[in-house]
Backbone and ligand atoms as CSV (ligand in chain L), in Angstrom:
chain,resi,resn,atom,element,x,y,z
A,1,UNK,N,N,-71.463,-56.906,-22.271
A,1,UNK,CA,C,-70.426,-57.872,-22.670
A,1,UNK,C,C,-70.125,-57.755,-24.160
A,2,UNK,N,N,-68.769,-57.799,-24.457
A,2,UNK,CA,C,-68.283,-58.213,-25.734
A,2,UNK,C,C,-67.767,-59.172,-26.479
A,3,UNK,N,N,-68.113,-59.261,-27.648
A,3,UNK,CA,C,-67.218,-60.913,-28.097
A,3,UNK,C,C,-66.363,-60.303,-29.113
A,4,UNK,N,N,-65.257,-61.075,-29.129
A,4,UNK,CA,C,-64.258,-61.193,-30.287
A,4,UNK,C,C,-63.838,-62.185,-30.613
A,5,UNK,N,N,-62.987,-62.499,-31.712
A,5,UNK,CA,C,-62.168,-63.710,-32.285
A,5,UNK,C,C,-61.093,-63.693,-32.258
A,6,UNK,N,N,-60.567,-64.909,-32.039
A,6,UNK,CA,C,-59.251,-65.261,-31.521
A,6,UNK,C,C,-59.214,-66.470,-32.197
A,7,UNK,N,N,-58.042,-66.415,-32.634
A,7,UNK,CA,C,-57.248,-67.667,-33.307
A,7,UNK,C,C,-55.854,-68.560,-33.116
A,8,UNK,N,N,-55.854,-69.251,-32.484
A,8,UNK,CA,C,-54.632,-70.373,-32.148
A,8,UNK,C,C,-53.670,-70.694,-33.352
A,9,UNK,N,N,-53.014,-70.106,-34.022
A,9,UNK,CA,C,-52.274,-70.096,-34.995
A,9,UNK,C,C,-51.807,-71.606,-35.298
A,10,UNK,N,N,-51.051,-71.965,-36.325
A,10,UNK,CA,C,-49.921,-73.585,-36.606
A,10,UNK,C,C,-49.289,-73.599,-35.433
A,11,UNK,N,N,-48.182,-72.187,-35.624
A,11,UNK,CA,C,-47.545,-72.671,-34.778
A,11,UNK,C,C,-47.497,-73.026,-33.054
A,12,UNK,N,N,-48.382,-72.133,-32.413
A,12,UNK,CA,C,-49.189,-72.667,-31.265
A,12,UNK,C,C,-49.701,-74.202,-31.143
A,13,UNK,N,N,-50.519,-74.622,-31.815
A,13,UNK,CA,C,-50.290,-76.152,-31.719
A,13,UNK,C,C,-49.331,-77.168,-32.239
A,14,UNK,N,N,-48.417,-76.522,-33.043
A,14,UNK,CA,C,-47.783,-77.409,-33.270
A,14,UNK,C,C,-46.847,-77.490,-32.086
A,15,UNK,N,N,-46.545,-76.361,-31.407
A,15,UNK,CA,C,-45.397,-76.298,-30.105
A,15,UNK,C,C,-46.258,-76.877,-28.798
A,16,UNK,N,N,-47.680,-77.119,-29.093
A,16,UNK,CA,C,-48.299,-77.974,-27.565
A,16,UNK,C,C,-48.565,-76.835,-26.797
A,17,UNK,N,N,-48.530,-75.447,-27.031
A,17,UNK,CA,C,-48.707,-73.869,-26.301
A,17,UNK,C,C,-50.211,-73.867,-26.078
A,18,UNK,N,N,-51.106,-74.604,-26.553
A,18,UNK,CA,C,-52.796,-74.076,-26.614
A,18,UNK,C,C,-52.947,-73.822,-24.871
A,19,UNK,N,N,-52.739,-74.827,-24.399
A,19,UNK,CA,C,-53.288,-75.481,-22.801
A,19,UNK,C,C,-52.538,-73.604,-22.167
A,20,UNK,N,N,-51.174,-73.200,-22.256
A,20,UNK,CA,C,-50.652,-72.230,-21.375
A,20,UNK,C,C,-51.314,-71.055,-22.420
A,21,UNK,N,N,-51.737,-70.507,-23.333
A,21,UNK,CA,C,-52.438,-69.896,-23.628
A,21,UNK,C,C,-54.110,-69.571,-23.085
A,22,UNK,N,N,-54.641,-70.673,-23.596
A,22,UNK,CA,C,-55.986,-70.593,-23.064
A,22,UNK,C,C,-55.663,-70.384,-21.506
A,23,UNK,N,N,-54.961,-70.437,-20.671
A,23,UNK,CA,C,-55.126,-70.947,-19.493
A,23,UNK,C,C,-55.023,-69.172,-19.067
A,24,UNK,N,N,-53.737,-68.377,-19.911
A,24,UNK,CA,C,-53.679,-67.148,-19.579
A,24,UNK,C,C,-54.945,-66.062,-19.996
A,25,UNK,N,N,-55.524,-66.781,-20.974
A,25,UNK,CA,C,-57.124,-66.132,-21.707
A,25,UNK,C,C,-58.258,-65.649,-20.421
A,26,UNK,N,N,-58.037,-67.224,-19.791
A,26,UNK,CA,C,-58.966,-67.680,-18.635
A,26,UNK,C,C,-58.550,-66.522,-17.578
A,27,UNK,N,N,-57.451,-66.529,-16.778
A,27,UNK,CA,C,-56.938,-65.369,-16.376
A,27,UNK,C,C,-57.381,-64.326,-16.490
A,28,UNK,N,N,-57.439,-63.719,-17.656
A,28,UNK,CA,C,-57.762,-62.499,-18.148
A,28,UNK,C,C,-59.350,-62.131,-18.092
A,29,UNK,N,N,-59.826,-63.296,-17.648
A,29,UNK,CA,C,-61.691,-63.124,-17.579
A,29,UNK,C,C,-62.191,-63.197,-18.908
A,30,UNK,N,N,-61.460,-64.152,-19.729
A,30,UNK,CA,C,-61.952,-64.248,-20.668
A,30,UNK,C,C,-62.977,-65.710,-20.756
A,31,UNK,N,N,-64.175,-65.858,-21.258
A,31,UNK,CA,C,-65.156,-66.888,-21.296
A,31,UNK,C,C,-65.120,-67.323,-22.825
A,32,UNK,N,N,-65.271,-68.580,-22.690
A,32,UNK,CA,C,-65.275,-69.189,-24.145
A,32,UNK,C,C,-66.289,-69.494,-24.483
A,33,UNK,N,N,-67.075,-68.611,-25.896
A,33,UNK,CA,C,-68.473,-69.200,-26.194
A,33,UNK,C,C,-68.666,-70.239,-27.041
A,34,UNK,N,N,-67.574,-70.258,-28.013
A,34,UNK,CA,C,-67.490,-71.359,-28.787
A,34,UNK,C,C,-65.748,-71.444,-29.287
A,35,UNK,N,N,-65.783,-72.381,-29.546
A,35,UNK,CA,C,-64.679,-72.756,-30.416
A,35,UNK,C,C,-64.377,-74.432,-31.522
A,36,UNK,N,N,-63.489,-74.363,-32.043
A,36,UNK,CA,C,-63.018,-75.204,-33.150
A,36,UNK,C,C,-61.712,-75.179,-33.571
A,37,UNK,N,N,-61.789,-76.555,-33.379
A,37,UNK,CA,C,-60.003,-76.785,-34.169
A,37,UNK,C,C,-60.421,-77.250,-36.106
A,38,UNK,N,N,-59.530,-76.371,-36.625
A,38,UNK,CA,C,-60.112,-76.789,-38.268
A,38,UNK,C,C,-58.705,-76.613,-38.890
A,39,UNK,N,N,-58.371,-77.350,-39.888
A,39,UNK,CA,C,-57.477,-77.193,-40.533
A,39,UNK,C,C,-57.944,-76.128,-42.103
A,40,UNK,N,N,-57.481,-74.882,-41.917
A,40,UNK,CA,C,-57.986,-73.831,-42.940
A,40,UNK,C,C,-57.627,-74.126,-44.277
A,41,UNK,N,N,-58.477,-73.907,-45.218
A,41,UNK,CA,C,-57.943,-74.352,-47.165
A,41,UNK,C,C,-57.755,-73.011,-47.012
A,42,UNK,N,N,-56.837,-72.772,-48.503
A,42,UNK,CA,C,-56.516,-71.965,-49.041
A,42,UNK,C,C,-57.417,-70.769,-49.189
A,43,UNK,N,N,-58.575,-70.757,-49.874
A,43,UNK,CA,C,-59.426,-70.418,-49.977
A,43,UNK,C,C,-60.055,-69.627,-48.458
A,44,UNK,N,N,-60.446,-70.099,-47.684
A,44,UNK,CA,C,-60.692,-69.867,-46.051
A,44,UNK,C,C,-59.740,-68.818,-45.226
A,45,UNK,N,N,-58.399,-69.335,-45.554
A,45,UNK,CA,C,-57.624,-68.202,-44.763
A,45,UNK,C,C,-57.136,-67.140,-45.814
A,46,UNK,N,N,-57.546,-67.047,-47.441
A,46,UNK,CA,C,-57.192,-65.434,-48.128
A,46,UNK,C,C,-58.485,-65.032,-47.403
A,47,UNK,N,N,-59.439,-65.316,-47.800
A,47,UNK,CA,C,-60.685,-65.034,-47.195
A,47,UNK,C,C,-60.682,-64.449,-46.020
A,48,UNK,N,N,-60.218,-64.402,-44.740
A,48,UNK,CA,C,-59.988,-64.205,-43.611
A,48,UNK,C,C,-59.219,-63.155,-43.949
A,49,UNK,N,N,-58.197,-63.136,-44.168
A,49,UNK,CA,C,-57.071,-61.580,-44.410
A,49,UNK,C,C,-57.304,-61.210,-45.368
A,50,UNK,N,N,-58.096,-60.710,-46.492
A,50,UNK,CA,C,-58.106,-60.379,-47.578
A,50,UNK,C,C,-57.843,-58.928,-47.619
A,51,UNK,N,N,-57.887,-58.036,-45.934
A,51,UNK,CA,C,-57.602,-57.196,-46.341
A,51,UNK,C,C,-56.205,-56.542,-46.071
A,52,UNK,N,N,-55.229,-57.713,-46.049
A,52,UNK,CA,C,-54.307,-57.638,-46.262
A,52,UNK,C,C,-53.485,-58.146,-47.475
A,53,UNK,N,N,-54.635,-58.533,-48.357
A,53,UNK,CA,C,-54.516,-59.379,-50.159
A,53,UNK,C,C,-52.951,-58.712,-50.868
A,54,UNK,N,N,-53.017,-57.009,-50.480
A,54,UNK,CA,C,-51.820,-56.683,-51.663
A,54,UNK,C,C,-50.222,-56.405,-50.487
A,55,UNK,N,N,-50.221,-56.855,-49.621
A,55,UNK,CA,C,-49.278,-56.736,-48.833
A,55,UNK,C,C,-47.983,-57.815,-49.108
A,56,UNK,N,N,-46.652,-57.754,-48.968
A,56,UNK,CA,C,-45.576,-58.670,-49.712
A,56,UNK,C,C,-45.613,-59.582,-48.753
A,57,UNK,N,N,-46.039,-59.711,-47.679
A,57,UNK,CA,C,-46.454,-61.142,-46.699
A,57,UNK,C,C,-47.527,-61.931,-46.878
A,58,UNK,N,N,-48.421,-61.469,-48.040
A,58,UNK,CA,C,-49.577,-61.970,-47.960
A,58,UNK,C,C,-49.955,-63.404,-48.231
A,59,UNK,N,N,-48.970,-64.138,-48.923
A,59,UNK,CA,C,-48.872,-65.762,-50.119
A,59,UNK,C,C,-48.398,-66.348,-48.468
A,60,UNK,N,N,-47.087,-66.045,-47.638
A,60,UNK,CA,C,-46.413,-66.642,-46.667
A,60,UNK,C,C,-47.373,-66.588,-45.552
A,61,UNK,N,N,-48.064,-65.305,-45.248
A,61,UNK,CA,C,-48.865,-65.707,-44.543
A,61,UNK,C,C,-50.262,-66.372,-44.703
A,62,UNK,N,N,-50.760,-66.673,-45.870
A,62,UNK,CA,C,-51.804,-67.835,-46.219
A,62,UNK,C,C,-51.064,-69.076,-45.739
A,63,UNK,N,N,-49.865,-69.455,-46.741
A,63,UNK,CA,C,-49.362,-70.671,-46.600
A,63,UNK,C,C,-48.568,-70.795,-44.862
A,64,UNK,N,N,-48.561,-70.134,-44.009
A,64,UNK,CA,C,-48.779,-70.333,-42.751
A,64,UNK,C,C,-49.775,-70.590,-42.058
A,65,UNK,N,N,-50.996,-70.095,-42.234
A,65,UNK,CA,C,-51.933,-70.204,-41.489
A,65,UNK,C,C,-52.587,-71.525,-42.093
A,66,UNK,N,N,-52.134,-71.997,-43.518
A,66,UNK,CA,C,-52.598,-73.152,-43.656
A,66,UNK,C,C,-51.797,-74.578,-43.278
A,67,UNK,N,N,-50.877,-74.371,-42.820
A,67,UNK,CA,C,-49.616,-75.542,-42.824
A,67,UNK,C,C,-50.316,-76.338,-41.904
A,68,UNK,N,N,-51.153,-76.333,-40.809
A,68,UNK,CA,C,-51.710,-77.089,-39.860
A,68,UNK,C,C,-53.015,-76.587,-39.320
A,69,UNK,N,N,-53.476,-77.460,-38.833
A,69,UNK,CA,C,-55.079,-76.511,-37.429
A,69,UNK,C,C,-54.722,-75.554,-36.586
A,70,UNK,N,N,-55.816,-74.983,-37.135
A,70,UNK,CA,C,-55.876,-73.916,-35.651
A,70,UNK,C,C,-56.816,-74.315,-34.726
A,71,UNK,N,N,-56.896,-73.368,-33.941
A,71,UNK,CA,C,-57.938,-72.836,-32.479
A,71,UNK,C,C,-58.763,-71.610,-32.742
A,72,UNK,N,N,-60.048,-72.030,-33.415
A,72,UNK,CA,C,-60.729,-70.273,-33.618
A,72,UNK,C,C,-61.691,-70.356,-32.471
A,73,UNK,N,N,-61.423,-69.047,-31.993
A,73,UNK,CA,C,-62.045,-69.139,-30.932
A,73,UNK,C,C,-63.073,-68.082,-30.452
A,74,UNK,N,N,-64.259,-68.300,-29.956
A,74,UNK,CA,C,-65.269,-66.864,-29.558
A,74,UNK,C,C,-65.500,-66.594,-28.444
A,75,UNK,N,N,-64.293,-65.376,-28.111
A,75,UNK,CA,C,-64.713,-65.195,-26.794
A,75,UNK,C,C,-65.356,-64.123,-26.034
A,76,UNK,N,N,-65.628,-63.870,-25.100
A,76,UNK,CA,C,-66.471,-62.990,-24.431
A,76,UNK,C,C,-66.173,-62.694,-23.050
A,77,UNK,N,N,-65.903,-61.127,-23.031
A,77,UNK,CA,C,-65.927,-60.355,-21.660
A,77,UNK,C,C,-66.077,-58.838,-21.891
A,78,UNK,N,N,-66.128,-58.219,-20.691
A,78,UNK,CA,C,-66.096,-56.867,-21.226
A,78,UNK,C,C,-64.862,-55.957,-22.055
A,79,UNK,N,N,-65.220,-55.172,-22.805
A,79,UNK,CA,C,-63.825,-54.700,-23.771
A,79,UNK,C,C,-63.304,-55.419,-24.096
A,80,UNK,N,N,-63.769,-56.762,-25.097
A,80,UNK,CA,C,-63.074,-57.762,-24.886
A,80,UNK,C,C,-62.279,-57.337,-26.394
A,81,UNK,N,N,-62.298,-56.760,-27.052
A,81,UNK,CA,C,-61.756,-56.490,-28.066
A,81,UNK,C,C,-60.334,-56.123,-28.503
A,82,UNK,N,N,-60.271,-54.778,-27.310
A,82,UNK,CA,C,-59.470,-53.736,-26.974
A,82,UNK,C,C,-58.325,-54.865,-26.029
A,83,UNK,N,N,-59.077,-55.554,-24.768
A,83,UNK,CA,C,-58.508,-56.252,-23.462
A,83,UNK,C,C,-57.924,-57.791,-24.409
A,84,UNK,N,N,-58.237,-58.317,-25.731
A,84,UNK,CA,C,-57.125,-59.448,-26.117
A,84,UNK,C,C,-56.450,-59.101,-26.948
A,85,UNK,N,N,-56.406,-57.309,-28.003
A,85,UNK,CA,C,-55.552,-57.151,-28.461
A,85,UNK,C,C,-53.956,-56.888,-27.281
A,86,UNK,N,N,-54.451,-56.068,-26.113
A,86,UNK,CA,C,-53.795,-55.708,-25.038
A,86,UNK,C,C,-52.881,-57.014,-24.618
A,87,UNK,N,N,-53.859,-58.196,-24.140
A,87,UNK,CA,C,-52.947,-59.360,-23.766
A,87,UNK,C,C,-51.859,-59.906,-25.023
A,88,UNK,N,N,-52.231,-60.303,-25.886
A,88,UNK,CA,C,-51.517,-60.658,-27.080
A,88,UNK,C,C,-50.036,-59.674,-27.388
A,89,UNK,N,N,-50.423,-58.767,-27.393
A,89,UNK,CA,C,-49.182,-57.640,-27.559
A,89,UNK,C,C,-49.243,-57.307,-29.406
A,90,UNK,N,N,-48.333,-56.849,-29.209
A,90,UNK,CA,C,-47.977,-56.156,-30.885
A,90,UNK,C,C,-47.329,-57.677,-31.924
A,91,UNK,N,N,-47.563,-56.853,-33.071
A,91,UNK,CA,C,-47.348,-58.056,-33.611
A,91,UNK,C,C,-46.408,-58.528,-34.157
A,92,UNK,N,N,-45.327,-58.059,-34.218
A,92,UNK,CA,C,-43.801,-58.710,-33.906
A,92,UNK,C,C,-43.651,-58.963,-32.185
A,93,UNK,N,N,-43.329,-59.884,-32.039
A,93,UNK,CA,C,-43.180,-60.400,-30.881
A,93,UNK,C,C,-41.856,-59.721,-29.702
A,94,UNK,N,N,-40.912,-59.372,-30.631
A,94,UNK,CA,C,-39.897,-58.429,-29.909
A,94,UNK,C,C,-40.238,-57.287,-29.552
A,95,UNK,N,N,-41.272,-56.775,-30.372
A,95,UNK,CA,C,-41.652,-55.087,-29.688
A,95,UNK,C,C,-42.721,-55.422,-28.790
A,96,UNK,N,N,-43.381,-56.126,-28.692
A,96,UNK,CA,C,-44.830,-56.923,-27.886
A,96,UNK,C,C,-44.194,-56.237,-26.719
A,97,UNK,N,N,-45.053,-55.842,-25.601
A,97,UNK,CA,C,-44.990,-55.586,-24.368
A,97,UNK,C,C,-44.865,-57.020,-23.301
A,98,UNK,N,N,-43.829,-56.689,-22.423
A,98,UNK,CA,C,-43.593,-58.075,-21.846
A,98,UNK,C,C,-44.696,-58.318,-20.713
A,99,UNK,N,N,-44.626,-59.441,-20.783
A,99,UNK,CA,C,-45.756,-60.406,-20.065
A,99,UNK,C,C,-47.318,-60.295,-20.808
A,100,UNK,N,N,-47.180,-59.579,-22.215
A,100,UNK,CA,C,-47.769,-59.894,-23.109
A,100,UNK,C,C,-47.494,-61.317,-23.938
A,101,UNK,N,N,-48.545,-62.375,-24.521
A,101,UNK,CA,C,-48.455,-63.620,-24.819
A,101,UNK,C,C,-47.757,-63.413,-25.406
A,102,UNK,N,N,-47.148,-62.593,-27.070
A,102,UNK,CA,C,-46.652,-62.974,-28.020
A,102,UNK,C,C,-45.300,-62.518,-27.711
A,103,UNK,N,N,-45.004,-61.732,-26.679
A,103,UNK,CA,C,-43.330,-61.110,-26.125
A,103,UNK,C,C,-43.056,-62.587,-25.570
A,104,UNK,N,N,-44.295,-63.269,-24.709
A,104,UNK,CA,C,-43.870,-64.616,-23.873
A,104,UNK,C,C,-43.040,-65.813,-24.529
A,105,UNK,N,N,-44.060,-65.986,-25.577
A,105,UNK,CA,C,-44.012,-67.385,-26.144
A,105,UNK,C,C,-44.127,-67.102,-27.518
A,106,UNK,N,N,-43.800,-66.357,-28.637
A,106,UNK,CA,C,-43.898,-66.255,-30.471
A,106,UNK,C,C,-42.509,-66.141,-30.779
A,107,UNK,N,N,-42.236,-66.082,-31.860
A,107,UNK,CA,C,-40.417,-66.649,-32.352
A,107,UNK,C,C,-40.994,-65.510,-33.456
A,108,UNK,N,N,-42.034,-65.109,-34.306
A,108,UNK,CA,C,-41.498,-64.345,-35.358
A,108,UNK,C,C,-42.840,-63.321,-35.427
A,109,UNK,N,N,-42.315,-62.320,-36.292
A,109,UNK,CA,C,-43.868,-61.294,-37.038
A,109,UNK,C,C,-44.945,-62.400,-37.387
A,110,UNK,N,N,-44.715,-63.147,-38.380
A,110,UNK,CA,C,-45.428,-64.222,-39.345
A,110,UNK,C,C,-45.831,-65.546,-38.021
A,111,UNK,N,N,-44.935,-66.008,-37.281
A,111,UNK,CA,C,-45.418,-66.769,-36.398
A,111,UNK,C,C,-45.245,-66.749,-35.233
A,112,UNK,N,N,-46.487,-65.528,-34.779
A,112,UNK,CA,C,-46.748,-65.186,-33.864
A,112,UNK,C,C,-48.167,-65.574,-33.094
A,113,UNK,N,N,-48.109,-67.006,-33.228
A,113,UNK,CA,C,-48.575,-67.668,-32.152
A,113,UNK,C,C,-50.165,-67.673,-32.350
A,114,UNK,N,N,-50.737,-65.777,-32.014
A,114,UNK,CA,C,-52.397,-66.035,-31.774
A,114,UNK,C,C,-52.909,-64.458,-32.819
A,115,UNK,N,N,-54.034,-64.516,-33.223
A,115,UNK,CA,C,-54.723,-63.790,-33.902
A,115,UNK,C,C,-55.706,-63.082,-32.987
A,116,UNK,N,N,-55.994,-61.577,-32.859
A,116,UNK,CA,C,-57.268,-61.107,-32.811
A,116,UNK,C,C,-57.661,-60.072,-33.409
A,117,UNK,N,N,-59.209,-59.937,-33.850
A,117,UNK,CA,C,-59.779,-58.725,-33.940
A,117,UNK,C,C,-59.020,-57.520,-33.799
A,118,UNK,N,N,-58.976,-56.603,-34.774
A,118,UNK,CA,C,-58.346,-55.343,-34.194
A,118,UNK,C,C,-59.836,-54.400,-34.065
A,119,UNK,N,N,-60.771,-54.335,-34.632
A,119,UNK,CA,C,-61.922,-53.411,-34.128
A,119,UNK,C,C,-63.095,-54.205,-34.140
A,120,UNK,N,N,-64.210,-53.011,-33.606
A,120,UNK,CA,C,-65.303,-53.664,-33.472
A,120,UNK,C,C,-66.297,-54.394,-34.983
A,121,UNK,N,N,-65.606,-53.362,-36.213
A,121,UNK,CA,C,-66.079,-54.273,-37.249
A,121,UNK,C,C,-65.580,-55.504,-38.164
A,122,UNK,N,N,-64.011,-55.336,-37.227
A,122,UNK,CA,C,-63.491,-56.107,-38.119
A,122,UNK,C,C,-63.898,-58.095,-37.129
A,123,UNK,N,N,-64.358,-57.405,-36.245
A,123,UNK,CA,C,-64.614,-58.758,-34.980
A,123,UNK,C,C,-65.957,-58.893,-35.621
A,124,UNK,N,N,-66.636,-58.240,-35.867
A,124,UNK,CA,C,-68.213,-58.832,-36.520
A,124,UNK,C,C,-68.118,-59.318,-38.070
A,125,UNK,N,N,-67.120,-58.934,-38.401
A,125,UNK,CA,C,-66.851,-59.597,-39.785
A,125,UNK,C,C,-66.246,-61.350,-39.432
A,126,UNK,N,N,-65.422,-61.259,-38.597
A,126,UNK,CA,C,-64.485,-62.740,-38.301
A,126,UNK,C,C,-65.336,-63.404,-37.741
A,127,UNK,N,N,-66.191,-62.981,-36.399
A,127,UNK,CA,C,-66.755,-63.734,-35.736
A,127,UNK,C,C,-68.012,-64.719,-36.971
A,128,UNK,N,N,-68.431,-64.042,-37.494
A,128,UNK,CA,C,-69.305,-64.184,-38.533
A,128,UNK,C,C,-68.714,-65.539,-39.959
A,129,UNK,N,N,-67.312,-64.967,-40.145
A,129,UNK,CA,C,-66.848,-66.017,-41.028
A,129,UNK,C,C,-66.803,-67.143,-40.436
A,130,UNK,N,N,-66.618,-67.337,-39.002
A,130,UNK,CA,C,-66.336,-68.837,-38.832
A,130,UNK,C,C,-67.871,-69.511,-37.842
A,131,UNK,N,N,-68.232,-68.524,-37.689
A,131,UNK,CA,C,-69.238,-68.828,-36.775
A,131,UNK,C,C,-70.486,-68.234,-36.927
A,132,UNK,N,N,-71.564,-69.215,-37.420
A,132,UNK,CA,C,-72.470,-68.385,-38.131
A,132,UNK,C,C,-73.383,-67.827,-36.962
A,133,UNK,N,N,-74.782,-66.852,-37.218
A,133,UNK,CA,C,-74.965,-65.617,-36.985
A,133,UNK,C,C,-75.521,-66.664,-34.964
A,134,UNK,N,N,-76.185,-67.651,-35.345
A,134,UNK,CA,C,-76.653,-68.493,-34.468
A,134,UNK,C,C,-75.810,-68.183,-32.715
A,135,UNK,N,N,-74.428,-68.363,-33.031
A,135,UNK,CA,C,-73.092,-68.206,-31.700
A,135,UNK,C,C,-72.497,-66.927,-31.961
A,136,UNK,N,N,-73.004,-66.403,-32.879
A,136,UNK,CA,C,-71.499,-65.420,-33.191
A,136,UNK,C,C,-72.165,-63.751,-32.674
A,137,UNK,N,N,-73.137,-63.344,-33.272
A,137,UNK,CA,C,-73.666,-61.783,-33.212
A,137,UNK,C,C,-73.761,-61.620,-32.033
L,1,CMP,P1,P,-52.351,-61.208,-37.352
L,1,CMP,O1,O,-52.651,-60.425,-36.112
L,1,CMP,O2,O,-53.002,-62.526,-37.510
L,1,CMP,O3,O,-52.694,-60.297,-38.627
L,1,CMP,C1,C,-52.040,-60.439,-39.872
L,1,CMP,C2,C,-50.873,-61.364,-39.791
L,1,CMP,O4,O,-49.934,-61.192,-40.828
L,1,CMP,C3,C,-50.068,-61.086,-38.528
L,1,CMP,O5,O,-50.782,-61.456,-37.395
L,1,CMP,C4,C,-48.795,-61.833,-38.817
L,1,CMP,O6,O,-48.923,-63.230,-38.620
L,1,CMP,C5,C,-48.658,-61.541,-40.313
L,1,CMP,N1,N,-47.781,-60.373,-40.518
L,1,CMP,C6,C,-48.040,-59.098,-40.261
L,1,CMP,N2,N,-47.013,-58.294,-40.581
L,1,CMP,C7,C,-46.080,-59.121,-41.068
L,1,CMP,C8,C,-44.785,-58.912,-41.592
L,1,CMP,N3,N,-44.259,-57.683,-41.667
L,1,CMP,N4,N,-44.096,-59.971,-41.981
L,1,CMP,C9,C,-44.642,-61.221,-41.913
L,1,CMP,N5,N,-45.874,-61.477,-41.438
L,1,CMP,C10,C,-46.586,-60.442,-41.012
């Protein structure tokens, strides 16, 4: 089994989307080991993308991911890494593969709904920031 991180973006809760999300997660054989709704500081979400720090989206997408709570979430199945970048789709939502979440239900690049892991180190790095070693390794 594998775990990765997943994140419920602003705009996902702010549109009431968590419930038809998670519900398609569940679908997918995905198991929830932990999760949290937190409203991210400034500080918390550069931290989280930092390695996207020198990119010209980088200020808009802090001050997005901070505008409201998210959903961070730890989940677990096999390939689960590879199998929720797959569900989620690409990350503009127009090129996303359909009946992928973010082709379903995201309005932009920047607010596109849900976050995951793109590799196996970058998921032991996230899982780790929000969830210490106790739920997360
Ligand atoms: P995410 O998978 O969370 O990883 C980085 C995030 O930056 C991405 O989803 C988008 O929310 C945002 N992002 C990536 N590329 C762009 C872009 N070209 N314009 C605006 N936001 C972007």
């Amino acid at each position: 089994m594998e775990r990765t991180l997943g994140i419920l973006k602003p705009d996902c809760l702010r549109r009431r989307l968590m419930g038809k999300v998670i519900n398609r997660l569940e679908d997918e054989g995905f198991a929830f080991v932990n999760g949290m709704i937190k409203h991210l500081t400034q500080k918390e979400a550069e931290g989280f993308y930092y390695v996207h720090k020198d990119r010209s989206f980088f200020d808009d997408l802090v001050e997005f991911m901070t505008s409201g709570p998210v959903f961070i979430m730890l989940l677990e199945r096999e390939n689960a890494i590879a199998k929720l970048r797959e569900v989620i789709g690409a990350t503009d939502p127009a090129q996303a593969a359909p009946g992928t979440i973010r082709r379903e239900w995201a309005e932009s690049k920047q607010n596109n709904l849900i976050h995951a892991s793109d590799s196996l180190e970058n998921a032991k790095f996230e899982i780790k920031y929000f969830f210490s070693n106790k739920s997360g390794s």
